[in-house]
N, CA, C and O of each residue as an XYZ file, in Angstrom:
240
protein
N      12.444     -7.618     17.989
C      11.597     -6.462     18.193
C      12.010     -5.309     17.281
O      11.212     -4.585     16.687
N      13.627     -5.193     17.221
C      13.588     -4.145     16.403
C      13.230     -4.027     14.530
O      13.005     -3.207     13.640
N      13.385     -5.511     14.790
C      13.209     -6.007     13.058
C      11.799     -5.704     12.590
O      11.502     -5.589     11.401
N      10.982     -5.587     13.564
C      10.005     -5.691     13.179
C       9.471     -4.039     13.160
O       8.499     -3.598     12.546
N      10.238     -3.436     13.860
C      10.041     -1.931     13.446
C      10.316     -1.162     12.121
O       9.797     -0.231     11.505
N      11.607     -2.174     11.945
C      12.228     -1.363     10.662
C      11.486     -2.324      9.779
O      11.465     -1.880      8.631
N      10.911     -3.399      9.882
C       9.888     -4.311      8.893
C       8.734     -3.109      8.286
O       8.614     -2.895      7.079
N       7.929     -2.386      9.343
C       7.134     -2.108      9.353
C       7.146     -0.699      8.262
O       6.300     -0.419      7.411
N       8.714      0.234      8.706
C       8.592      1.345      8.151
C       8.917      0.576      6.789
O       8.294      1.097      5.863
N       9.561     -0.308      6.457
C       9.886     -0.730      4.953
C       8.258     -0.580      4.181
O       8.047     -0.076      3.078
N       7.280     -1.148      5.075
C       6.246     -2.127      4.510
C       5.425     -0.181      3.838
O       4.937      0.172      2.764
N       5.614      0.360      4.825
C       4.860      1.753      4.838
C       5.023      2.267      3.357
O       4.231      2.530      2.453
N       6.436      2.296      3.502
C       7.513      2.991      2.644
C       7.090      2.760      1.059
O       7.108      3.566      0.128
N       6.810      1.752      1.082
C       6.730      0.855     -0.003
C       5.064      1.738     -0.466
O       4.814      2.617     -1.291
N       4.385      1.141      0.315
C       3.069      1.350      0.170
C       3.026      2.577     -0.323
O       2.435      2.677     -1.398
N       3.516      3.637      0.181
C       3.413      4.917     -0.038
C       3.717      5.009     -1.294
O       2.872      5.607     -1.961
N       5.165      4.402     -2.182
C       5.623      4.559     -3.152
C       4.214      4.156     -4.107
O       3.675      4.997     -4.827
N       3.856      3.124     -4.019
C       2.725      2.494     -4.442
C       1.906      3.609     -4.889
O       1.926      3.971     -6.066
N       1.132      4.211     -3.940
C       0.341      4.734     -4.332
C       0.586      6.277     -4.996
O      -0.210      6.775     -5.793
N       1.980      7.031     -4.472
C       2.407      8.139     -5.444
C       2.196      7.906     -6.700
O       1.681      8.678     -7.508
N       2.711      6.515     -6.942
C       2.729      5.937     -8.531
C       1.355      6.033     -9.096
O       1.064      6.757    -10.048
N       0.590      5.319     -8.503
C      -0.678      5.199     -8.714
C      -1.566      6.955     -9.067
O      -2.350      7.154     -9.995
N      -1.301      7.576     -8.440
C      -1.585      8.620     -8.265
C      -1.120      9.867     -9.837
O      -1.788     10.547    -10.616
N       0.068      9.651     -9.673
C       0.379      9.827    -10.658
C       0.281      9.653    -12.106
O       0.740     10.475    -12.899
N      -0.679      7.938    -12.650
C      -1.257      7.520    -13.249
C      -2.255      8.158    -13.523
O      -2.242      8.666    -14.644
N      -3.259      8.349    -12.821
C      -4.682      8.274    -12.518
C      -4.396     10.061    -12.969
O      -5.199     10.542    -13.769
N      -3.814     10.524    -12.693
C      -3.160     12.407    -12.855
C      -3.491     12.346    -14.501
O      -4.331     12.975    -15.144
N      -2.742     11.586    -14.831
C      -2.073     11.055    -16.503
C      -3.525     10.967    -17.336
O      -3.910     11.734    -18.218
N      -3.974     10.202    -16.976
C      -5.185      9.760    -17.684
C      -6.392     10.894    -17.711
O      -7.041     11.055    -18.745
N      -6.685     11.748    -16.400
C      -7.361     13.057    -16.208
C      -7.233     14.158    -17.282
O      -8.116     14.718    -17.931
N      -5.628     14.350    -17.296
C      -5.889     15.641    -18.353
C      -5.881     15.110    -19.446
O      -5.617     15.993    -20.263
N      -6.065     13.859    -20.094
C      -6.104     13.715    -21.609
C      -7.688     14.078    -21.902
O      -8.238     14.262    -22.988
N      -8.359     14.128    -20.262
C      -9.929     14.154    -20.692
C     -10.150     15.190    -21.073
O     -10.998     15.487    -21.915
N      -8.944     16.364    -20.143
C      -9.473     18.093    -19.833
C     -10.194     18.266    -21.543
O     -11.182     18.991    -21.429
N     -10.103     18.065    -22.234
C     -10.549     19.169    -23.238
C     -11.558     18.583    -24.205
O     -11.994     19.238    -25.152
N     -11.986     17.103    -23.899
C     -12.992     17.020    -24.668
C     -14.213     16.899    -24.117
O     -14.300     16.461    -22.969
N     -15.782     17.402    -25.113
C     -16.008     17.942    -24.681
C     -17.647     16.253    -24.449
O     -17.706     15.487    -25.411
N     -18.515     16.018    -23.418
C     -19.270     15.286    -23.201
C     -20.649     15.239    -24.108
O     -21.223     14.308    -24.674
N     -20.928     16.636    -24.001
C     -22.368     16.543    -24.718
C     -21.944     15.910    -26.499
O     -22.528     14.984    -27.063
N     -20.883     16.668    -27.024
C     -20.410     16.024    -28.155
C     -20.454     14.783    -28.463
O     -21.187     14.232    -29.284
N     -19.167     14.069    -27.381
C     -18.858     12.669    -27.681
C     -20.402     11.605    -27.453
O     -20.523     10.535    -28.050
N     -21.460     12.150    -26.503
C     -22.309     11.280    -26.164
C     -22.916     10.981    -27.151
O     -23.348      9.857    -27.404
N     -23.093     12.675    -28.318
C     -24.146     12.376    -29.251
C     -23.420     11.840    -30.538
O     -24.066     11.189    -31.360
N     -22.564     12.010    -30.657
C     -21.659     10.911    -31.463
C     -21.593      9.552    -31.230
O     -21.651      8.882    -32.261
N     -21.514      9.076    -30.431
C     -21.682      7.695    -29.859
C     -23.805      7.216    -30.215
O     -24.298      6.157    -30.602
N     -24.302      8.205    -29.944
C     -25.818      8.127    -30.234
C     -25.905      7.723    -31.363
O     -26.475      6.654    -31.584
N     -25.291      8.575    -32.498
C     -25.975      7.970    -33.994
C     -24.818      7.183    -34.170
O     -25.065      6.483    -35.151
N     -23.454      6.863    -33.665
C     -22.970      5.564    -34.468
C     -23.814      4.665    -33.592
O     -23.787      3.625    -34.251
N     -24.652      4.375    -32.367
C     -25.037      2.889    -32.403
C     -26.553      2.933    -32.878
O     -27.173      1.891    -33.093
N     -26.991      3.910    -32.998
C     -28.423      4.186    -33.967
C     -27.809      3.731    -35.776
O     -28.655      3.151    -36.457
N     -26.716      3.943    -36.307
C     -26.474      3.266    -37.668
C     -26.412      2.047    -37.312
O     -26.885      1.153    -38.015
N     -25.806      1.821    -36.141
C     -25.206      0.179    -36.680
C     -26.937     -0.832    -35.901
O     -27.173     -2.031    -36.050
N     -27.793      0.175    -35.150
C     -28.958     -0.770    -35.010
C     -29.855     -0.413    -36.211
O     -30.925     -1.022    -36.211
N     -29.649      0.476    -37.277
C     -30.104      0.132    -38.587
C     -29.663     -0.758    -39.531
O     -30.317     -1.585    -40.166
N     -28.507     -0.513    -39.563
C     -28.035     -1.774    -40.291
C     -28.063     -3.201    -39.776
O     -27.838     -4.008    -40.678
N     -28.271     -3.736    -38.607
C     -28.535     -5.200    -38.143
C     -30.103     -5.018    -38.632
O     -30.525     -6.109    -39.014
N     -31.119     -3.950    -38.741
C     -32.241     -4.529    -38.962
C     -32.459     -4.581    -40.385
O     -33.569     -4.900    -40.810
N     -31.103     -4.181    -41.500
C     -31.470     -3.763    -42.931
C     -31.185     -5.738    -43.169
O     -31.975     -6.553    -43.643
N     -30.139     -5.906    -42.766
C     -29.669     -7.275    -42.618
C     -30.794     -8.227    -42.578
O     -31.134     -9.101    -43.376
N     -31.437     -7.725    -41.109
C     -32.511     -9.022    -41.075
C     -33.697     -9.104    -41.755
O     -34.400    -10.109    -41.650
């Protein structure tokens, strides 16, 4: 009975660590976004796949 108490806080313990970590990750990856900016990158992404669907049709 008692094993299974101190089983339990291990199992917690753990978990918790788990997800600080996790957390901490997910933190990491957020501010590399802070500063760039969406309307930009979208329309950048717009004309590189508008070139490259000109060039598959210069091709064909």
């Amino acid at each position: 009975m008692d094993y299974q108490i101190i089983l339990y806080v291990i199992a917690i313990a753990v978990l918790f660590l788990i997800v600080q970590r996790n957390n901490k990750s997910n933190k990491n990856k957020l501010y590399g976004r802070k500063g760039r900016n969406f309307r930009e990158n979208f329309k950048e992404k717009m004309k590189a796949s508008q070139e490259g669907n000109n060039q598959s049709e210069v091709e064909n």
